[in-house]
C-alpha positions, 0 to 999 in steps of 0.5 A: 539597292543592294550588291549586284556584282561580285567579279573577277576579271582576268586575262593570263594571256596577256602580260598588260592585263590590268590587275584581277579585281573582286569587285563589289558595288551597292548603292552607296559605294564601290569596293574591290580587291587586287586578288594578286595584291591584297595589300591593295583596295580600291573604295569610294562612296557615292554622292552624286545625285547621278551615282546615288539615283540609280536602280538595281537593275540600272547598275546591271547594265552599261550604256550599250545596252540601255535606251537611256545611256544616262541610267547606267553604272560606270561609277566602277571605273573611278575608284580611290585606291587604298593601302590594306594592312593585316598584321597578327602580333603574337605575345605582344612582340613579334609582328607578322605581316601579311606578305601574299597568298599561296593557292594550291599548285593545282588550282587552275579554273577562276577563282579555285582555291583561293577566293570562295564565294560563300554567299551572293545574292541582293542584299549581302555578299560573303567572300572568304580570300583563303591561303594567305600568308604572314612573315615577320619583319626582318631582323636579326633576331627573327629573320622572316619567319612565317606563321603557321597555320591556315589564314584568310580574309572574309569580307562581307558586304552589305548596301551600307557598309562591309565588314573585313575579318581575319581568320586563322587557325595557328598550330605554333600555339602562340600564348597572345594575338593582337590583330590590326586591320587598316583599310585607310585612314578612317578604318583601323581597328587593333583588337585581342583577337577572339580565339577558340580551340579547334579539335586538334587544340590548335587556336583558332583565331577571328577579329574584324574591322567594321567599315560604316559607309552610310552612317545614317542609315547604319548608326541609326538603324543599330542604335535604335534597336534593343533586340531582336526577338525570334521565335517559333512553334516547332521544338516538338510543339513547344516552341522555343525562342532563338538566340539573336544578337548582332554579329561583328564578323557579319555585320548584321543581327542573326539568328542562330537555328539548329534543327535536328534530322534523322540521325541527329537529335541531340539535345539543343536541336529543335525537332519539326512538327513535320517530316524533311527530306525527299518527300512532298513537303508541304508544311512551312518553316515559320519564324515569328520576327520582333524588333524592338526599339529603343525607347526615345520618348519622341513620338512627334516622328514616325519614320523607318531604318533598315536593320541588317538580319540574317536568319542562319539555318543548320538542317533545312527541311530539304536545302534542295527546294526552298524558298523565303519569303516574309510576310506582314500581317500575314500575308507576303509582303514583297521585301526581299530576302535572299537565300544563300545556301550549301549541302557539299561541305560535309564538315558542316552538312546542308545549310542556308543564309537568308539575309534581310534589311528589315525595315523598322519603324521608330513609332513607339506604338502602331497608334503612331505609325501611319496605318494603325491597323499594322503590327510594328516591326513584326513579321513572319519570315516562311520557308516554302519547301516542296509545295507553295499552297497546292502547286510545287514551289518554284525557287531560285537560290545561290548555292556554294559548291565548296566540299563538292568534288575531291581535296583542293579541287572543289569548285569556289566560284557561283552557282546559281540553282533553280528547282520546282518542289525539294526533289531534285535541281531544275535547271543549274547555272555556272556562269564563272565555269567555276565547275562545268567545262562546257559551258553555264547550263548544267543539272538539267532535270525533270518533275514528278519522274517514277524512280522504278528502280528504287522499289516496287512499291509505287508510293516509294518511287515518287520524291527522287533525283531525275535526270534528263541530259545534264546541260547546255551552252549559252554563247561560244564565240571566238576572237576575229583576228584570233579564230583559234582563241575562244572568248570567255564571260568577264566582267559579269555582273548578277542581279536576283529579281525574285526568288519565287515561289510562284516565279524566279527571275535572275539576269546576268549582264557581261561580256565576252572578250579577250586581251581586255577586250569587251568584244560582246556585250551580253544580257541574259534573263533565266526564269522558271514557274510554279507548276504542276506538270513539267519544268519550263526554263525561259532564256532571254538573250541578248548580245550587242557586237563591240568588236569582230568576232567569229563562229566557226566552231562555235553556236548562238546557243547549245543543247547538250545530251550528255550520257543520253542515246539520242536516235531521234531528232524531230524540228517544227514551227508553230504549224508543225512538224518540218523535218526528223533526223535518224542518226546512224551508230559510229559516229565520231566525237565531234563529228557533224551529222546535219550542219547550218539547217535552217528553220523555216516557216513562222516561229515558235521554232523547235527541236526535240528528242522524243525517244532520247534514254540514258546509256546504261552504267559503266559499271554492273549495279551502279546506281541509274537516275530516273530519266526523261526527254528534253526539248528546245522552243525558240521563241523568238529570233531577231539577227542584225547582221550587217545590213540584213535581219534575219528571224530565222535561225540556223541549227547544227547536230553534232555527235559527242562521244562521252565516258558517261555511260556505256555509250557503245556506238550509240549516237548521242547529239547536241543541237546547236543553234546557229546563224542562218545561211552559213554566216560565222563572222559578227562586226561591231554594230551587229546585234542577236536576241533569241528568246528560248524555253526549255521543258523536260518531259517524262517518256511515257504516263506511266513515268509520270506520277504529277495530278495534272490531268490535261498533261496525263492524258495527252502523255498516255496518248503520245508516248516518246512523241514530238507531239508533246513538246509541239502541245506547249509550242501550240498552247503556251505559243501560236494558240496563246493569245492575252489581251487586256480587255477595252485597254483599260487598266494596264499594258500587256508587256509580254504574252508567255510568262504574262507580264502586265504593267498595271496603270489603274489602281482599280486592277486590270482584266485580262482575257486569254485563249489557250494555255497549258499547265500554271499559267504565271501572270505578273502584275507590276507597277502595282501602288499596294499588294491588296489585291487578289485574282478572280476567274470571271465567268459570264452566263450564257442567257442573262450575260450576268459575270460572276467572279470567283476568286483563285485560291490555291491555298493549302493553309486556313489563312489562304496566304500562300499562293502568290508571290509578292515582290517590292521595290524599295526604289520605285515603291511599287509591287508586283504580283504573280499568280499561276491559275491552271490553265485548261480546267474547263473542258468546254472552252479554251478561253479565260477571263482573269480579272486583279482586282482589290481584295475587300 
């Protein structure tokens, strides 16, 4: 169990609001912070059998929105406050104190120029509060002064413990600092800070106060390792063995890995045996990982401890695509890591955090550890980069905007990234509006898109950036009693599920509301897949009404086409095209072309844009991406509104006029997903789910450099056609049936992504008819990972089946082409595989069969 919330909550219109809190919770304890008053804390650990038992995806939710309201998390509301203390002494007589912050005067969006959120995810947090002040106590001789300098507060949080560290680079250039830190009674620590000297020779100044909550889990797991060992065989071939030492300020062990690029190979800098950058990387980063334990000389017990481990990169191959994974034995054994990373901060340049708790058995030998035939405490941490086995890497990663955009405007809050390959973003998700305006979806791009204008050479227009239209919009609602007062997230909490390769999964869990109001709860699930065709986004919505509201004005869901002429419009179900819009030029920003049109027939529902393009540069020679088209599926659609469930959506067009490009009198429409028959007011009580995918497509073959040949044929057939966002509404939708054959074995949880929950231990076979591109197929529930997946293919005469085995593999261990995750809580794994759908020409019927590996 591991934190899954890091939240501001704030409401400046309202003078009553309580205070805004960064909040933290793990598994064992809440922690938060009074952003306008540091010097206050709120903390208490966990101990309840009914606090402690819950999961990951338990402290997501409130009781609203789960079946069993007695596995939900509101031990938030209850927590003991606390007095922080942060003094800096200097020449061990004046003491300044920290008397509050300062942001910059122009700091205007949540979170801007005062907290940064450096790293998220599910094992460890990373906060810096920047801009702090101290003032010395007054008196005679000293009447207030402030010391100099800048000054901030990082605290890292980990399931057992967090650690607070006081920063500070001071140009008074005092001879001494002394630095005391209290969180309460059983926190303090007063401690010669750890100085260094900055370029400008100005001291710079670290010191941290360690706060232990499971002493257990944390003591032992510190005090029964000796070292870390890390190593690995880059280093020009040579290999080299990394510096690891345990790290106050972070509160774990780390790995400390510095890698040359182009232009720097200075000497120190470890040298790939590999090209990075934007090309098809297709080699990994391997890091071979020993813990050793002390030495007890008790051998009568074998049990394991987590050890905290952060592996920090300088220099990834490509921070764009990158996804980690470690592996036992040589094969992906499903522990979690997370990826955290930034390329904004140029001071820095592009890096990554890839945060563990590795499990360490205190076995002195493997002769003593349960299995004999596993290696103890060795492990292989990989980094997939472009591709994972044969089909691009798909991989979703926490990435710190802060260096993005212009002095102290840049963006501080999170941002969660998807991609498929190192080429370029997939899809962006802004959840705080920390840096988009609009609304969460932002960066919307494509795969394998010719970049023609970079050369003629056709070998150098492939690996580059793509854009198909930048964003979307998830919710925009407004207040019932206030129709003018839009409603904005809060209280968000973010859970990272799996960071790929084969599939990603996050979920987000909040409300929208005002006055500190929680007037909509909502909980959304965003995916994507490992293919080798075109990008698909899977949302999952769902929003539960706790107060009126209103959507005038607003949408269930929004489509953008920013900086994209849009002269087409073309919607359907799943028989077909229903009705195609033609734009005309002149329209007005915000200006309504087709309002409230229903969908109608059965769903998969969709609207796409065929022939949308970029408008041309604003300015002569500017740089252009290489484009494509974006499409919307909806699933699925359930409205309980009042006494009556709708299953048919509503749509809006709507023109935007925009400075992205020479737009001219160009229509350029986003579509709007709405109620049916005109409604706009919810009461509490009502309840919205909508299940939507969207795919981005080249234009035409010749845009397209991808090996999939299904997809390039049908491409050089229908070029700028709906028919080709339609073919995934048939194939990945109507056509697409999955059923697990004599029910034995397993339950088929849903048909696209396949999702299985196995309940035999011998596996589960599927058979499956239609299906277009990597089909991804999650297996859950799984007691161990020995499992693989076979085609099963049966003789026309005798009826005799023959298995034979998927290997999508690019290595000779044939370890990399599925994707494992495990559950620490549950203790069960679950397996994702993606075999292309389609390859046999003669039959769109499949059957697939997960069986044990011999």
């Amino acid at each position: 169990d591991a934190d899954a919330d890091a939240d501001a909550d704030a409401d400046a219109d309202n003078d009553d609001a309580p205070p805004k809190l960064l909040s933290f919770e793990t598994g064992f304890y809440g922690l938060a912070f009074d952003i306008d008053d540091l010097t206050k804390l709120y903390y208490r650990p966990f101990v309840s059998d009914d606090e402690t038992n819950l999961t990951y995806l338990d402290c997501l939710s409130s009781p609203s929105l789960k079946e069993d309201t007695a596995n939900s998390s509101n031990r938030m509301t209850d927590l003991t406050e606390r007095l922080l203390t942060m003094q800096v002494t200097v020449n061990d007589e004046t003491i300044y104190t920290f008397r509050g912050a300062a942001p910059p005067n122009n700091a205007t969006k949540p979170f801007n120029g005062t907290t940064v959120m450096w790293e998220a995810g599910k094992v460890s947090q990373r906060m810096e509060l920047m801009h702090l002040i101290f003032k010395s106590n007054d008196d005679a001789e000293c009447p207030d002064q402030t010391i100099e300098g800048t000054w901030s507060l990082t605290i890292q949080v980990w399931p057992d413990a967090f650690c607070l560290t006081l920063s500070g680079k001071d140009t008074s250039a005092f001879d001494s600092y002394n630095v005391t830190l209290e969180a309460g009674e059983d926190w303090k620590v007063t401690q010669v800070a750890t100085t260094a000297t900055a370029p400008d020779a100005s001291p710079v100044i670290h010191a941290s106060l360690s706060c232990i909550v499971n002493t257990d889990s944390r003591e032992a797991a510190i005090s029964q390792v000796s070292t870390v060992t890390v190593t690995t065989d880059h280093d020009e071939g040579d290999g080299a063995v990394l510096d690891t030492a345990y790290s106050e300020k972070l509160c774990c062990y780390e790995t400390v890995v510095n890698y040359a690029n182009a232009w720097n190979k200075k000497p120190g800098k470890l040298v790939r045996n590999f090209e990075g950058g934007y090309t098809d990387i297709r080699n990994y980063d391997d890091f071979d990982i020993q813990v050793n334990r002390v030495e007890t000389g008790d051998d009568d017990e074998c049990s394991t401890v987590m050890v905290p481990y952060v592996l920090s990169m300088n220099c990834p191959a490509n921070a764009t695509g990158m996804c980690p994974m470690l592996l036992v034995n040589g094969v992906p054994s499903g522990i979690p890591v997370q990826c955290s990373k930034n390329w904004h901060w140029h001071k820095v340049g592009a890096y990554c955090k890839l945060y563990i708790m590795l499990p360490v058995t205190t076995a002195n030998t493997a002769a003593d550890a349960a299995d004999a035939d596993t290696e103890v405490n060795k492990y292989v941490l990989r980094i997939s980069y472009g591709f994972y086995g044969t089909l691009p890497s798909a991989s979703i990663a926490q990435l710190s905007l802060f260096g993005y955009g212009t002095g102290k405007n840049t963006p501080t809050g999170r941002w969660d990234q998807m991609a498929i390959g190192c080429w370029g973003e997939t899809l962006c998700l802004d959840n705080e509006l920390s840096c988009s305006v609009q609304g969460p979806i932002t960066d919307v791009r494509g795969l394998f898109f010719l970049d023609k204008a970079k050369s003629d050479d056709i070998e150098k227009q492939k690996w580059s950036w793509s854009s198909c239209a930048w964003g979307g919009d998830w919710l925009r609602i407004f207040d019932g009693a206030e129709p003018t007062k839009r409603l904005y997230a809060r209280n968000v909490k973010v859970a990272y599920l799996a960071h790929g390769p084969c599939l990603t999964h996050i979920k987000y869990h909040g409300f929208y509301g005002c006055h500190h109001k929680d007037q909509i709860e909502f909980e959304v699930n965003v995916r994507t897949l490992r293919t080798d065709d075109y990008c698909r986004t899977f949302f999952d919505f769902n929003y539960q009404v706790h107060d009126a509201v209103s959507l005038t004005n607003g949408y269930l869901h929004n489509l953008l086409n920013r900086s994209f002429h849009t002269p087409t419009v073309v919607h359907g179900n799943s028989a077909g095209m229903s009705g195609e819009h033609s734009p005309p030029n002149g329209l007005t920003n915000n200006e309504v072309f087709v309002e409230n049109e229903a969908f109608v027939g059965a769903a998969p529902f969709w609207i796409s844009f065929p022939d949308s393009q970029q408008f041309p540069p604003n300015e002569e020679g500017a740089s252009q991406m290489p484009d494509g088209t974006k499409h919307m599926i909806i699933r699925s659609f359930e409205a309980n509104v009042g006494e009556t469930c709708y299953t048919q959506p509503a749509f809006s067009l709507v023109n935007e006029v925009t400075h992205w490009g020479d737009q001219g009198e160009n229509p350029s429409l986003m579509a709007n997903i709405d109620l049916p028959d005109g409604l706009k007011d919810l009461q509490a009580g009502d309840s919205i789910s909508l299940t939507t995918e969207w795919i981005t497509l080249s234009r035409n073959v010749d845009d397209y450099y991808g090996p999939n040949s299904q997809y390039t044929y049908f491409l050089e057939n229908n070029p700028s056609s709906w028919q080709v966002p339609f073919r995934e509404v048939r194939l990945n939708g109507s056509m697409l049936t999955v059923n697990v054959v004599d029910d034995e074995g397993g339950t088929l949880v849903n048909t696209y992504p396949i999702k299985v929950q196995v309940t035999s231990d011998e596996g589960v076979t599927l058979s499956i008819e239609a299906g277009a591109g990597a089909m991804p197929m999650e297996f859950c529930g799984l007691t161990h990972s020995n499992y693989r997946l076979y085609e099963v293919t049966q003789d026309e005469n005798t009826g005799e089946e023959t298995e034979t085995m998927l290997d999508q593999s690019a290595n000779e261990d044939k370890n990399d082409y599925w994707q494992t995750d495990y559950d620490f809580q549950t203790m069960t794994y679950t397996m994702t595989f993606n075999p292309l759908m389609g390859t046999n020409v003669s039959s769109w019927a499949s059957t697939w069969r997960l069986k044990k590996y011999a």
